[in-house]
C-alpha positions as CSV (number, residue, x, y, z in Angstrom):
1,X,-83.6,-61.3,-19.3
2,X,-81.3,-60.9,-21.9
3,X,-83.9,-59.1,-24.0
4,X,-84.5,-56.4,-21.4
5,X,-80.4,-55.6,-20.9
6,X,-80.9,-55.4,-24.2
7,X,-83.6,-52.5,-24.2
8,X,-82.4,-50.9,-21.0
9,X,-78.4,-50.7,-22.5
10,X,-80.2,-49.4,-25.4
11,X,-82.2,-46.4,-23.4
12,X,-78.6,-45.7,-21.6
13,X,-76.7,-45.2,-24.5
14,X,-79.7,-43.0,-26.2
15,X,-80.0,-41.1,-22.8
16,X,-76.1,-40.3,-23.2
17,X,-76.1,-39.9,-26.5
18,X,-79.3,-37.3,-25.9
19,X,-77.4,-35.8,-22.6
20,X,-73.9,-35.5,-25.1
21,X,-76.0,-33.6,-27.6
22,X,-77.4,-31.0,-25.1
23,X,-74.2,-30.2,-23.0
24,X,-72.5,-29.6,-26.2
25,X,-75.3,-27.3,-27.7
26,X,-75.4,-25.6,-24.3
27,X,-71.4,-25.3,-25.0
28,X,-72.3,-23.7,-28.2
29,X,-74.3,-21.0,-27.3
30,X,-71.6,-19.0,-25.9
31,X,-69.0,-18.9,-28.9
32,X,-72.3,-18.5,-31.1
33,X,-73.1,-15.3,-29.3
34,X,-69.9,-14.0,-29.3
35,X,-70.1,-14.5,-33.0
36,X,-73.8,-12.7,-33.7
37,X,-73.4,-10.3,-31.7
38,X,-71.7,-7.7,-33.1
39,X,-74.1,-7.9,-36.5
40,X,-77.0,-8.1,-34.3
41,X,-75.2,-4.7,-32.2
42,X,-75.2,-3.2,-35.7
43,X,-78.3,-4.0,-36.9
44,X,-80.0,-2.7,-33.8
45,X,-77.8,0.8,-34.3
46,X,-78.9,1.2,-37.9
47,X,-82.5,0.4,-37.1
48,X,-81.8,3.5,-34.2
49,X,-80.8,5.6,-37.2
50,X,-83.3,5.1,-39.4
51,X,-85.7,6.1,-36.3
52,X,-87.0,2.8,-34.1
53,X,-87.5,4.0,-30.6
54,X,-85.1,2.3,-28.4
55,X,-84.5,-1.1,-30.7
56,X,-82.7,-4.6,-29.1
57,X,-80.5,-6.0,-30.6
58,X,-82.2,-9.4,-29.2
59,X,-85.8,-9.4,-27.6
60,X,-84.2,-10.3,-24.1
61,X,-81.5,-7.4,-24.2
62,X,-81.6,-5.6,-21.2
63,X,-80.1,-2.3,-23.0
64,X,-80.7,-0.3,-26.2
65,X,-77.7,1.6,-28.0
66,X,-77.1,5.4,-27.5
67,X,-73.5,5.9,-30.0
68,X,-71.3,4.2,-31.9
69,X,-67.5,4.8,-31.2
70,X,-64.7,4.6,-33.9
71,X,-61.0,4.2,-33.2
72,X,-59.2,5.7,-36.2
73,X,-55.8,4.3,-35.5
74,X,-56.9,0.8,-34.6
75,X,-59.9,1.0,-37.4
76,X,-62.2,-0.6,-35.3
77,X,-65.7,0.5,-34.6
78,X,-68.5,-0.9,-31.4
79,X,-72.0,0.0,-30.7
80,X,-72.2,1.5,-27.2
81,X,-75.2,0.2,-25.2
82,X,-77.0,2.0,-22.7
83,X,-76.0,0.9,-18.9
84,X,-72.8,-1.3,-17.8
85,X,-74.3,-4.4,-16.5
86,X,-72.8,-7.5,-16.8
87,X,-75.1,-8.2,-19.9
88,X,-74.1,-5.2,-21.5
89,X,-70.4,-5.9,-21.2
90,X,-70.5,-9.4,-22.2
91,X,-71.2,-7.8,-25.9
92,X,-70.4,-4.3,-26.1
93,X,-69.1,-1.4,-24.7
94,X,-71.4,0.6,-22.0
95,X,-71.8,4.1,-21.0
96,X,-72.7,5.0,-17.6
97,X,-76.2,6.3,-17.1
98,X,-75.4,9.0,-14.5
99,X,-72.4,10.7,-16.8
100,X,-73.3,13.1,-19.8
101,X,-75.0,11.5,-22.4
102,X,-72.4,10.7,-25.8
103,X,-71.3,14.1,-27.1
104,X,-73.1,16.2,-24.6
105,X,-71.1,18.4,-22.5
106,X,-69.9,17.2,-19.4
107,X,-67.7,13.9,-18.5
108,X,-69.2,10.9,-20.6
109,X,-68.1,7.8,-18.8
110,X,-67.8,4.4,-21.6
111,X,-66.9,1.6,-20.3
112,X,-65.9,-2.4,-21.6
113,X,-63.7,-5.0,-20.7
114,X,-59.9,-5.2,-20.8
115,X,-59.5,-8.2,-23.2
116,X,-62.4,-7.6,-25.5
117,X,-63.5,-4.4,-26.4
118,X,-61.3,-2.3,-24.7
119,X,-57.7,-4.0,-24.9
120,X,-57.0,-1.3,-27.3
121,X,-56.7,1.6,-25.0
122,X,-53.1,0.5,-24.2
123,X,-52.1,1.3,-27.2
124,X,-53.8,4.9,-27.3
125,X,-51.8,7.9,-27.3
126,X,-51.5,11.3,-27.1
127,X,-53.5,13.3,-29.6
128,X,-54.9,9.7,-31.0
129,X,-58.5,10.6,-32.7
130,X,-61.5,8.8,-31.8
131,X,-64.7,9.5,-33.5
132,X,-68.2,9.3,-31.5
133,X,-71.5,8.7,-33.3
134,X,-75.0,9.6,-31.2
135,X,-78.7,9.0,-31.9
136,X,-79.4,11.2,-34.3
137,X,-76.4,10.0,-36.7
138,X,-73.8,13.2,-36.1
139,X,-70.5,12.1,-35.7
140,X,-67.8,13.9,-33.1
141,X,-64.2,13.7,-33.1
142,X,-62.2,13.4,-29.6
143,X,-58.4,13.6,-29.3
144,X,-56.6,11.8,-26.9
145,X,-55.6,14.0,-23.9
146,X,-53.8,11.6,-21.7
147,X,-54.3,8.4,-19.7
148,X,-54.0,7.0,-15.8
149,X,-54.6,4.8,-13.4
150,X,-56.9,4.9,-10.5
151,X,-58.6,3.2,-7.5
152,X,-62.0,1.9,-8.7
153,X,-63.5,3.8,-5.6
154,X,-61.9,6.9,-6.7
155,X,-63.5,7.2,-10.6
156,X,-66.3,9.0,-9.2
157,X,-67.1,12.3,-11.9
158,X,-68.7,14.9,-10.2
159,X,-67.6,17.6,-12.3
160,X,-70.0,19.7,-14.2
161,X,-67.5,21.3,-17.2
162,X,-68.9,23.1,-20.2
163,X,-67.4,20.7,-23.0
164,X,-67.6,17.1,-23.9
165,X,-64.7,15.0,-22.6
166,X,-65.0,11.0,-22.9
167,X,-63.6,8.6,-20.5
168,X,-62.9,5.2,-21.6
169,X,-62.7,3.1,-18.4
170,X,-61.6,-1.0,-18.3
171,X,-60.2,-3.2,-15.4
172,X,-56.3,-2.4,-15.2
173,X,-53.6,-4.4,-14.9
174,X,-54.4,-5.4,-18.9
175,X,-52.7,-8.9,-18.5
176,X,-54.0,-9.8,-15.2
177,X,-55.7,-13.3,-15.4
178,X,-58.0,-12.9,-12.4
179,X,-61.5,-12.0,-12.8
180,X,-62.0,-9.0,-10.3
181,X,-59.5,-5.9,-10.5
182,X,-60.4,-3.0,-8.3
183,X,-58.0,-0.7,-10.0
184,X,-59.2,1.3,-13.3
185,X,-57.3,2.4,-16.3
186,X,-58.8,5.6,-17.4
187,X,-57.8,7.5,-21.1
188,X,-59.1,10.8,-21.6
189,X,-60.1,12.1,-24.8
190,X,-61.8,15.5,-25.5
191,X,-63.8,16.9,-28.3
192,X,-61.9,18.9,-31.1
């Protein structure tokens, strides 16, 4: 009897030990992507510049980048991806399929999150520059126009114009702690 406690307190602890391991690699994954991710981003933009046809930065991306956008004042720089899913925003930036493509004319719609990638468009202002890099590796420079806030319902872009104006979208207020925000804070920048 005291042979087999023994053996079953040993397959317990083993099983814990096992069950320990996998709930903190499962814990790790998230911090490790957060980490890779921007390299991986930038590999997959370089590969698009020296010609792959729509390259992933992972095999089981959902999206492919289509520009790279540079804050001058900030000195930061992001691959944008292709779409705004909740995939695309864990990682990146995302520009919204239905607005101009990046540096076309017509309203380009980017958008990213308020405390990652886009926390910095608080501190944008008025004739700010932002550089936008496409596909084929030309760079644009934008100026910041001005900024506002809007209904989420409300953000619809209908407007056909004959230049190339960026909006940089993200949930708004910037230190809210909930998840869901239906308002919209909006900076307009315009190419020079």
């Amino acid at each position: 009897m005291r042979k087999l406690f023994s053996i079953l307190s040993l397959i317990i602890i083993t099983g814990l030990m096992a069950g320990g391991l996998i709930m903190f690699a499962h814990a790790m994954i998230i911090p490790a992507k957060a980490f890779l991710s921007p390299y991986l981003l930038n590999h997959a933009w370089e590969e698009k510049m020296n010609g792959a046809t729509d390259p992933k930065p992972w095999p089981w991306m959902d999206s492919t980048p289509v520009a790279k956008i540079h804050f001058k004042k900030q000195d930061k720089s992001y691959v944008i991806m292709k779409g705004v899913s909740g995939s695309v925003l864990a990682f990146s930036p995302g520009w919204h399929e239905q607005t101009a493509l990046p540096a076309s004319n017509g309203i380009t719609v980017l958008s990213a999150h308020r405390d990652t990638h886009f926390s910095l468009l608080r501190d944008l202002i008025q004739g700010d520059e932002i550089e936008l890099q496409t596909g084929s590796g030309t760079w644009s420079t934008y100026q910041v126009d001005y900024h506002f806030v809007t209904d989420e319902s409300r953000l619809g872009i209908n407007e056909a114009i004959d230049q190339s104006v960026l909006y940089l979208t993200t949930c708004y207020p910037f230190d809210n702690i909930g998840a869901r925000s239906d308002q919209r804070y909006v900076v307009v920048a315009r190419k020079v």
